[in-house]
N, CA, C and O of each residue as an XYZ file, in Angstrom:
696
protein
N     164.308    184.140    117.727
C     163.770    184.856    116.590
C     164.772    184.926    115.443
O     164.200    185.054    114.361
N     165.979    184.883    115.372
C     166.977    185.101    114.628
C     166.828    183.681    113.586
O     167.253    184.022    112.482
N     166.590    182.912    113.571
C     166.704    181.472    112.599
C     165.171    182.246    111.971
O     165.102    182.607    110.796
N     164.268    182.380    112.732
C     163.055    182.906    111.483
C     163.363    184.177    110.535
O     162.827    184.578    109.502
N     164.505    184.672    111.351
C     164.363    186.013    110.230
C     165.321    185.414    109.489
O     164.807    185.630    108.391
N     166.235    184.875    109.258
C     167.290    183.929    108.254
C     165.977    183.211    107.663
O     166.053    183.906    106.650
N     165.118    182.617    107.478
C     164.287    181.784    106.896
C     163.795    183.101    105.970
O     163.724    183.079    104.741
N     163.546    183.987    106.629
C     162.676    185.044    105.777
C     163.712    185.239    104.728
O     163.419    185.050    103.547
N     164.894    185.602    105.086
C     166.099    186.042    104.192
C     166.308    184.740    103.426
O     166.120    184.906    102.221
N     166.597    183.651    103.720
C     166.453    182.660    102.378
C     165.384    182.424    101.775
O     165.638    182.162    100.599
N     164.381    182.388    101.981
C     163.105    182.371    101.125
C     163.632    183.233     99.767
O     163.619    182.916     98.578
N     164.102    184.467    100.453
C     164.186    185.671     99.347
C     165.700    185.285     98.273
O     165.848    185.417     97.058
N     166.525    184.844     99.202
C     167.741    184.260     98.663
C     167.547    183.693     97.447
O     168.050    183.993     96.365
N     166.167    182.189     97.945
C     166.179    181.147     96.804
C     165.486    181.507     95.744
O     165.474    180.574     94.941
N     165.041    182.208     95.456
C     164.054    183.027     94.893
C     165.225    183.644     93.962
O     165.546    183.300     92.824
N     165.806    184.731     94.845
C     167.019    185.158     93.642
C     168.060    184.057     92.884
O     168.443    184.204     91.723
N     168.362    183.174     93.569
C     169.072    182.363     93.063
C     168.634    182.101     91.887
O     169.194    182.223     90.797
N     167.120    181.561     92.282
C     166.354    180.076     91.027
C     166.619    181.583     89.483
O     167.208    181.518     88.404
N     166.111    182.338     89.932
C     165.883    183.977     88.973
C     166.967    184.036     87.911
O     166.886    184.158     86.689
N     168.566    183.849     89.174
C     169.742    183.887     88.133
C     170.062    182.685     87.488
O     170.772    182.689     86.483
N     169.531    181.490     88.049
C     169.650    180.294     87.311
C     169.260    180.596     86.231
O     170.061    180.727     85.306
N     167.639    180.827     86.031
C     167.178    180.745     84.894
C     166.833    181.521     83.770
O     166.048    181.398     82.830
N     167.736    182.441     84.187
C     168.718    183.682     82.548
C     168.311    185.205     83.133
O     168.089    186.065     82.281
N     168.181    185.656     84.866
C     168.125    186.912     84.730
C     168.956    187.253     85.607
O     168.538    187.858     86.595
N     170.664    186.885     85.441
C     171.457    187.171     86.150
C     171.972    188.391     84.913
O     172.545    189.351     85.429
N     171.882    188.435     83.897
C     172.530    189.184     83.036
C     171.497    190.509     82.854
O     171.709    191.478     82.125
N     170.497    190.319     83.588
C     169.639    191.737     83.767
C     170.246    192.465     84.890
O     170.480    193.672     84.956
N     170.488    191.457     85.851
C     170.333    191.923     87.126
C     171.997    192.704     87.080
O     172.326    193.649     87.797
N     172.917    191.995     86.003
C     174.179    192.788     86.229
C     174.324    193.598     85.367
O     174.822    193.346     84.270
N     173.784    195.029     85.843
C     172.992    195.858     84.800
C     173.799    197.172     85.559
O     173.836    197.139     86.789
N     174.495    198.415     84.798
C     174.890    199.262     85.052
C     174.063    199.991     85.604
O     174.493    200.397     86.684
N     173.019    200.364     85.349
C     172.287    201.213     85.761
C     171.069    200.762     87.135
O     170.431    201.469     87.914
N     171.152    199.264     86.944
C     170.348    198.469     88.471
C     171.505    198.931     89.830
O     171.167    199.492     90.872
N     172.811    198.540     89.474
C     173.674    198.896     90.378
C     173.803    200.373     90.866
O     174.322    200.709     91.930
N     173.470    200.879     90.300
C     173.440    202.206     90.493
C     172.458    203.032     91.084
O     172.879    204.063     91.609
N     171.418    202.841     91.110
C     169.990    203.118     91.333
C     169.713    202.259     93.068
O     168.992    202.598     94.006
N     170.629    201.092     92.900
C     170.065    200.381     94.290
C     171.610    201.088     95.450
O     171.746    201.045     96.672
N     172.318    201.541     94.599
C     173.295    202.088     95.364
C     173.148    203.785     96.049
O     173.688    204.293     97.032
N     172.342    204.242     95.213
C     171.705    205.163     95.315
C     170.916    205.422     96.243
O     170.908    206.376     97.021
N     169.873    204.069     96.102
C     168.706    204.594     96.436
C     168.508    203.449     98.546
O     167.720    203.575     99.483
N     169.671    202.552     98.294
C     169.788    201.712     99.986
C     170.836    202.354    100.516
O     171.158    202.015    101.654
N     171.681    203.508     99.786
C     172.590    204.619    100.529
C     171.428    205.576    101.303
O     171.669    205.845    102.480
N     170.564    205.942    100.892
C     169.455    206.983    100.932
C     168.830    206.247    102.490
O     168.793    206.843    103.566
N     168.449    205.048    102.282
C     167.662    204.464    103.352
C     168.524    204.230    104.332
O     168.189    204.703    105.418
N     169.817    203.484    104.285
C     170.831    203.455    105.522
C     170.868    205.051    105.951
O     170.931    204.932    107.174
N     170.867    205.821    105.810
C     171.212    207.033    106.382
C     170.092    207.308    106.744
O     170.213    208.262    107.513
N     168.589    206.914    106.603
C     167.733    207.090    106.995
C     167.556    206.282    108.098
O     166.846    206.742    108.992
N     168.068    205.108    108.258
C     168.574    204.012    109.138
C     168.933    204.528    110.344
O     168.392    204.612    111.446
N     169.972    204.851    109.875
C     170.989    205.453    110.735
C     170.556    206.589    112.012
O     170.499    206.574    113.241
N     170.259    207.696    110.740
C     169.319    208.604    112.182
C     168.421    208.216    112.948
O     168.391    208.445    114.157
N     167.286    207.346    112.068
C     166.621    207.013    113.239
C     167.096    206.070    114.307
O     166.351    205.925    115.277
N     167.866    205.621    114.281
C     168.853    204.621    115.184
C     169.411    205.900    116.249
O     169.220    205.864    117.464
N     170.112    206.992    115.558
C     170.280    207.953    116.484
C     169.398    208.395    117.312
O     169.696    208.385    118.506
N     168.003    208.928    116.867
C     167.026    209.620    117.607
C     166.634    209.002    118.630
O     166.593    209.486    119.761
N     166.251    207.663    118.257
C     165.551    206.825    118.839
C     166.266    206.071    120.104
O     165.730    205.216    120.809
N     167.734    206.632    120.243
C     168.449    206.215    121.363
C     167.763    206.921    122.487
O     167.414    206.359    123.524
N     167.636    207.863    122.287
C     166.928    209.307    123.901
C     165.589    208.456    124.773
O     165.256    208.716    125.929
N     164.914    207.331    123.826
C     163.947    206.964    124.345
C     164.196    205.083    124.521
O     163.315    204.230    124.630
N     165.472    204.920    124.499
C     166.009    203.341    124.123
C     165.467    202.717    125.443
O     165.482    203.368    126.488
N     164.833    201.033    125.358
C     164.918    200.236    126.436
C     164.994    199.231    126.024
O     164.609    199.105    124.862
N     165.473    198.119    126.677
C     165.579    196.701    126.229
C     163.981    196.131    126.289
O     163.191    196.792    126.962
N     163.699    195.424    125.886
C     162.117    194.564    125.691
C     162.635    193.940    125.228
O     163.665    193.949    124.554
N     161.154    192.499    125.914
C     160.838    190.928    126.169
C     160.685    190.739    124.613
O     160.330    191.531    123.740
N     161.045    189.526    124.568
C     160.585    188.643    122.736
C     159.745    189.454    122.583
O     159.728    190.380    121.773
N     158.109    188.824    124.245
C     156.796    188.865    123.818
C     156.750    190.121    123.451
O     156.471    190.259    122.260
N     156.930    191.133    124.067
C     156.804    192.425    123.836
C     157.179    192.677    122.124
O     156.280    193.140    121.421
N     158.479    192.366    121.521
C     158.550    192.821    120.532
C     157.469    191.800    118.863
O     157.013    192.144    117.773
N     157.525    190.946    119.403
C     156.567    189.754    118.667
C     154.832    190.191    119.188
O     153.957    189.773    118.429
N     154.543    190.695    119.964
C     153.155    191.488    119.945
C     153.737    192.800    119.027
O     153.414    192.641    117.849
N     154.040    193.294    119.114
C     154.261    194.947    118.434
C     155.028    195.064    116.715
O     155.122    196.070    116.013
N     155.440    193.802    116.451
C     155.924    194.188    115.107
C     155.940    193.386    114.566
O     155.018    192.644    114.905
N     156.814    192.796    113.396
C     156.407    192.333    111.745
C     156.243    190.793    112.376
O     156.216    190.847    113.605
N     156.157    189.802    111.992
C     156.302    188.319    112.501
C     158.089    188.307    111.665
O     158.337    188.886    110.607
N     158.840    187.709    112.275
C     160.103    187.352    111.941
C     160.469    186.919    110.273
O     161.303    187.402    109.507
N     159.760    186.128    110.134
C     160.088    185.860    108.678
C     160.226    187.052    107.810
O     161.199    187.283    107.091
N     158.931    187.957    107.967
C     158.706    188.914    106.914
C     159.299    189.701    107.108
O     159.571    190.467    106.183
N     159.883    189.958    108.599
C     161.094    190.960    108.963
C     162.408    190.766    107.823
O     163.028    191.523    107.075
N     162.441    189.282    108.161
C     164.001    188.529    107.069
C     163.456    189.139    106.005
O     163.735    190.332    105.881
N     162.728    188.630    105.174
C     162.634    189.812    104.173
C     163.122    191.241    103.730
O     164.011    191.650    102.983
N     162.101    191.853    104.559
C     162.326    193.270    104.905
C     163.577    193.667    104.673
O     163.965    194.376    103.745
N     164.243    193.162    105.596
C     165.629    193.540    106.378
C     166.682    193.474    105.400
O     167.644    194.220    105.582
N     166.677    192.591    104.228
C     167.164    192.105    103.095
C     167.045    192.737    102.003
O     167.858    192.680    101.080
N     165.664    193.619    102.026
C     165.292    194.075    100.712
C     165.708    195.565    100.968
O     165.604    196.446    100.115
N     166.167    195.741    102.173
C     166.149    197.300    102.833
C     167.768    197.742    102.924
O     168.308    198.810    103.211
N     168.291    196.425    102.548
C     170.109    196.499    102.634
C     170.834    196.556    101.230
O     171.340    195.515    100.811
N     170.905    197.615    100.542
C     172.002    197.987    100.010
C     173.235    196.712     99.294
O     173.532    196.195     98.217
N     173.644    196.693    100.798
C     174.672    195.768    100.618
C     174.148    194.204     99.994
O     174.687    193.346     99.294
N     173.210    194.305    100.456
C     172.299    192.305    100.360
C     172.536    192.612     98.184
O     173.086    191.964     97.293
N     171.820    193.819     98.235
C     171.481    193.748     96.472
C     173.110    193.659     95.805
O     173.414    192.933     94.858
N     174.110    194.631     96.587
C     175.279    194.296     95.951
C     175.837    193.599     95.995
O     176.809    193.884     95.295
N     175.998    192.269     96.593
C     176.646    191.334     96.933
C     176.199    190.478     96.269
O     176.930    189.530     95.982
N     174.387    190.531     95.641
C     174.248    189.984     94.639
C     174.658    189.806     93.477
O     175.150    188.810     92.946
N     174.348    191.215     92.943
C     174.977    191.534     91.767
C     176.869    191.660     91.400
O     177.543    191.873     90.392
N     177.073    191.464     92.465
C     178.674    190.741     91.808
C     178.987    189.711     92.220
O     179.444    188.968     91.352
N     178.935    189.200     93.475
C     180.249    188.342     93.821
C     178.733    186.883     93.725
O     179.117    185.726     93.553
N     177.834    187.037     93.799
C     176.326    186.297     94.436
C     176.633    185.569     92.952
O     176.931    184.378     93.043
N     176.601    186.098     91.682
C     175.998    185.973     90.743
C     177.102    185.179     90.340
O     176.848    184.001     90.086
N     178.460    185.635     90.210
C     179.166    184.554     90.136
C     179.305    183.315     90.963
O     179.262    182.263     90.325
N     179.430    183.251     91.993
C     179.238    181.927     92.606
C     178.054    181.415     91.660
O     178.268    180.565     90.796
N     176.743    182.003     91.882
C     175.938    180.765     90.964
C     176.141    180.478     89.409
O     175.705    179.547     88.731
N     176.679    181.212     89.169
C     176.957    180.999     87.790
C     178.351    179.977     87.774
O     178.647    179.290     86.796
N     178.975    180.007     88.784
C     179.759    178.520     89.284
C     179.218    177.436     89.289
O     179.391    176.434     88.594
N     178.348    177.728     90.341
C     177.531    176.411     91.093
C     176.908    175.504     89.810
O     176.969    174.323     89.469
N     176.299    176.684     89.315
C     175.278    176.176     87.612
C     175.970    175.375     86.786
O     175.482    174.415     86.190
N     177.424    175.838     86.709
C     178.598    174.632     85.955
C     178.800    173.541     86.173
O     179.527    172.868     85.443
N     178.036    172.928     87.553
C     178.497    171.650     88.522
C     177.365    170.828     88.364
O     177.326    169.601     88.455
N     175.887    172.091     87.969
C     174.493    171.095     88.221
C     173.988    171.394     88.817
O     174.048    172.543     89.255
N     173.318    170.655     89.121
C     172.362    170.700     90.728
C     173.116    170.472     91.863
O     172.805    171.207     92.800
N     173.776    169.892     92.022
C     174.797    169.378     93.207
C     175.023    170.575     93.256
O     174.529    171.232     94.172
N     175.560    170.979     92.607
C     176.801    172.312     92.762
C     175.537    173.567     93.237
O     175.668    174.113     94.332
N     174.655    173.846     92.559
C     173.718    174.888     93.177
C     173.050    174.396     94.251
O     172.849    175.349     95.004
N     172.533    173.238     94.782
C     172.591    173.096     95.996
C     173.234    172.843     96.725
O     172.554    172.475     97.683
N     175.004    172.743     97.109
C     176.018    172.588     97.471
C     175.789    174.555     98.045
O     175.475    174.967     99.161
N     176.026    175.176     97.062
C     176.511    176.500     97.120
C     174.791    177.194     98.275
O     174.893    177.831     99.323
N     173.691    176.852     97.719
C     172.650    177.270     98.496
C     172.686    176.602    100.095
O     172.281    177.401    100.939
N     172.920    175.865    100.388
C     172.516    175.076    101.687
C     173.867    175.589    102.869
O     173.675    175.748    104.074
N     175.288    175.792    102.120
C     176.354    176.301    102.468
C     175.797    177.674    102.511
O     175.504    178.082    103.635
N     175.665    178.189    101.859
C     175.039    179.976    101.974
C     174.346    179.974    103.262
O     174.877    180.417    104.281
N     173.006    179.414    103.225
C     172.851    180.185    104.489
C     172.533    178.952    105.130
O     171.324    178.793    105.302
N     173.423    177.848    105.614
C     173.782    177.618    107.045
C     174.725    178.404    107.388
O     174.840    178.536    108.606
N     175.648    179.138    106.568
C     176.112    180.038    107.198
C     175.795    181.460    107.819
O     176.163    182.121    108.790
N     174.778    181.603    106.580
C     174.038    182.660    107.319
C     172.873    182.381    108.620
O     172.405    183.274    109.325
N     172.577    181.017    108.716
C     172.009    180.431    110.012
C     172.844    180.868    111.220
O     172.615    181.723    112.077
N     173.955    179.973    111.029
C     174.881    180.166    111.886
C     175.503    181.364    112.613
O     175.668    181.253    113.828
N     175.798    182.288    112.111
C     176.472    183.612    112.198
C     174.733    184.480    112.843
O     174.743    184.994    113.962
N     173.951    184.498    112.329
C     172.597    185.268    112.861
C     171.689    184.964    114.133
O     170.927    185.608    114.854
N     172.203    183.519    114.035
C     171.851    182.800    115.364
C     172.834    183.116    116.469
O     172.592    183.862    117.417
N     173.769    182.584    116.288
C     175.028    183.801    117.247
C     174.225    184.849    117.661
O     173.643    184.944    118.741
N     174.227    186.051    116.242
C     174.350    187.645    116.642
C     172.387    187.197    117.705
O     172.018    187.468    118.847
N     171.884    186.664    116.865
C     170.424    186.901    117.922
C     170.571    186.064    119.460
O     170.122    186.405    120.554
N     171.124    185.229    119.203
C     171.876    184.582    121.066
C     172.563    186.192    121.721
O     172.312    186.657    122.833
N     173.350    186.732    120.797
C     174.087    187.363    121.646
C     173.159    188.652    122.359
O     173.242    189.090    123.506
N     172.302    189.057    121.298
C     171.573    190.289    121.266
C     170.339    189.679    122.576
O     169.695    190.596    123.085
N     170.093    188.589    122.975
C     169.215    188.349    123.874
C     169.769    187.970    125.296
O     169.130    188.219    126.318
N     170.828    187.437    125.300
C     171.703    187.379    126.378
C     172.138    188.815    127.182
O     171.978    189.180    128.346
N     172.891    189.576    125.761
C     173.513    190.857    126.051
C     173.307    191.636    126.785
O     174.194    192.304    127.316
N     170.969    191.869    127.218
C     171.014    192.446    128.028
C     170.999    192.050    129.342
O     170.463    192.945    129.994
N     171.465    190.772    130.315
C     171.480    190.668    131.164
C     172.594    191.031    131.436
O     172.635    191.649    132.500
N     173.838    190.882    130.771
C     175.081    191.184    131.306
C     175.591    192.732    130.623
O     176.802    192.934    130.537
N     174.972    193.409    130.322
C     175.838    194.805    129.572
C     174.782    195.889    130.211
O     173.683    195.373    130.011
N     174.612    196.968    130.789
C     174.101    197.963    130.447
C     173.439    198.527    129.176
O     173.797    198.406    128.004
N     172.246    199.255    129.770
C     171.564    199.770    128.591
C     172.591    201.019    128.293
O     172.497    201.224    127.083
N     173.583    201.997    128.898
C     173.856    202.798    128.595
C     174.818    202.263    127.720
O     174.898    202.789    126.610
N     175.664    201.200    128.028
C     176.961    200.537    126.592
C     175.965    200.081    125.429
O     176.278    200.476    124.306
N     174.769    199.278    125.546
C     174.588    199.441    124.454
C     173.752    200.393    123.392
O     173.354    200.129    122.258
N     173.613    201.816    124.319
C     173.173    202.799    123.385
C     174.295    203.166    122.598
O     174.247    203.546    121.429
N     175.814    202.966    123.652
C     176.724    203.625    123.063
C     177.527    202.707    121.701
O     178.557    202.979    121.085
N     176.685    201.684    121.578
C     177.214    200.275    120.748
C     176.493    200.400    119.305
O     176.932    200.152    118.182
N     174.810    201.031    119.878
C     174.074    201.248    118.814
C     174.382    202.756    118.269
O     174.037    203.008    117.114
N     175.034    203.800    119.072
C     175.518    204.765    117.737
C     176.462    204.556    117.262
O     176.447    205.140    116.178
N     177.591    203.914    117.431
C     178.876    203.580    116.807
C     178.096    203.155    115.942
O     177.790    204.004    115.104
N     177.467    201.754    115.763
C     177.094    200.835    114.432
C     176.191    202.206    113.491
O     176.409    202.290    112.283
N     175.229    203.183    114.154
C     174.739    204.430    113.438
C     175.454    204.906    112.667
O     175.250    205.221    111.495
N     176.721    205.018    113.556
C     177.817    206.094    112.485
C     178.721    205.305    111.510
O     179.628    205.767    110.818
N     178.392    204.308    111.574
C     179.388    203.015    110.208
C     177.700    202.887    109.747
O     177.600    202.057    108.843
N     176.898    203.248    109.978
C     175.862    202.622    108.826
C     176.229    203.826    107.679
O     176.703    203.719    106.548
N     175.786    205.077    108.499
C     175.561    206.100    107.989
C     176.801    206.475    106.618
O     176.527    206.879    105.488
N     178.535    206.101    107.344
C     179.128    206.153    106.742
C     179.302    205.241    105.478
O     179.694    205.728    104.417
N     179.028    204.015    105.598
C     178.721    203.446    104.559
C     177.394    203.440    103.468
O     177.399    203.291    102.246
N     176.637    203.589    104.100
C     175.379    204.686    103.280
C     176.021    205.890    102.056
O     175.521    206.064    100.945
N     177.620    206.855    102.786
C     177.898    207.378    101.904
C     178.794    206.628    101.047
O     178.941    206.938     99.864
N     179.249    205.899    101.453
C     180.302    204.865    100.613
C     179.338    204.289    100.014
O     180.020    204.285     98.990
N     178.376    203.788     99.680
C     177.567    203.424     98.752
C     177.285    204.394     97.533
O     177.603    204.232     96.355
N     176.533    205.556     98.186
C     176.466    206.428     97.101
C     177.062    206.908     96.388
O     176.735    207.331     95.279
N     178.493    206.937     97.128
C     179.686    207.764     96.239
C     180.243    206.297     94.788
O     180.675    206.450     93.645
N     180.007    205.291     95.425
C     180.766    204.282     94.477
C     179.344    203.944     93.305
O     179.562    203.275     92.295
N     178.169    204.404     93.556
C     177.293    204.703     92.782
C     177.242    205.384     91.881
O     176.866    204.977     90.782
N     177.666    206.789     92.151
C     177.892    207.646     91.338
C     179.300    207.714     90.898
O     179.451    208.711     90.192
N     180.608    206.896     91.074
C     181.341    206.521     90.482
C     180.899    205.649     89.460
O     181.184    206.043     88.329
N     180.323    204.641     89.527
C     180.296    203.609     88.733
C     179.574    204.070     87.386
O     179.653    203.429     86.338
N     178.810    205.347     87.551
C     177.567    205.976     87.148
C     178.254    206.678     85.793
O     177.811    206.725     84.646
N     179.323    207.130     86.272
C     180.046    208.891     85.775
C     181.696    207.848     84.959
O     182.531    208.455     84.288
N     181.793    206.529     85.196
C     182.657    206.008     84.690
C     182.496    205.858     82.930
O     181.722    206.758     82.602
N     182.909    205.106     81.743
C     182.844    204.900     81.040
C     182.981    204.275     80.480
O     182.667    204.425     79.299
């Protein structure tokens, strides 16, 4: 399942890319966009977060089938999952936007050089974490990885506030 939800997430990728190619990278690096999405995917990670907490008391591992009968189809998850991260929008709006505004200097080569490198890496690295996450439960306990999924709770959560606070820094700056 992990290569479809990366498909979902580049769909959305190329989409932003083609966007900043073609003159709305200088919207998108917008004082007040940064601020509002820092705001407002701090708000949802912490909403993240708890329910990641709560939802440990009733935790079990389940089959693909099980989770592919019961929820989004993978792609639209990649989506989702992308549009629901904070971090995905900021990484756009600074470091994303320059690379393509690199790549754009080279051509086409160069923006498809920089896209196809993007996410085979993000292929690569998600395919891992979803190998690992399907393997994991034959060899780990469900109780290590409840205790795996509140650690990552309490770095969401905390970075949820590290979002907001550098939000409202960026906000209150001048």
């Amino acid at each position: 399942m992990g290569p479809l939800v990366v498909l979902g997430h580049g769909i959305l990728e190329i989409i932003l890319l083609l966007l900043i190619v073609f003159g709305v990278g200088s919207f998108l690096a917008n004082r007040i966009l940064y601020t509002v999405v820092s705001f407002c995917g701090g708000i949802v990670m912490i909403w993240m977060g708890i329910g990641i907490i709560k939802g440990l008391r009733t935790y079990r591992l389940v089959s693909t089938t099980e989770v592919s009968e019961k929820g989004l189809h993978p792609i639209l998850a990649g989506v989702i999952i992308s549009l629901s991260n904070p971090y995905w929008f900021i990484w756009w709006l600074t470091i994303g936007i320059g690379y393509v505004m690199f790549a754009k200097g080279l051509g086409l080569p160069g923006i498809l050089a920089f896209f196809i490198g993007h996410i085979s890496s993000d292929l690569a690295w998600y395919s891992f974490v979803s190998y690992g996450i399907h393997m994991g439960g034959r060899f780990v306990s469900t109780r290590i990885i409840k205790g795996v999924l509140f650690v990552c709770s309490l770095f969401l959560i905390f970075f949820a506030l590290f979002f907001i606070a550098q939000g409202y820094r960026f906000l209150t700056q001048s």
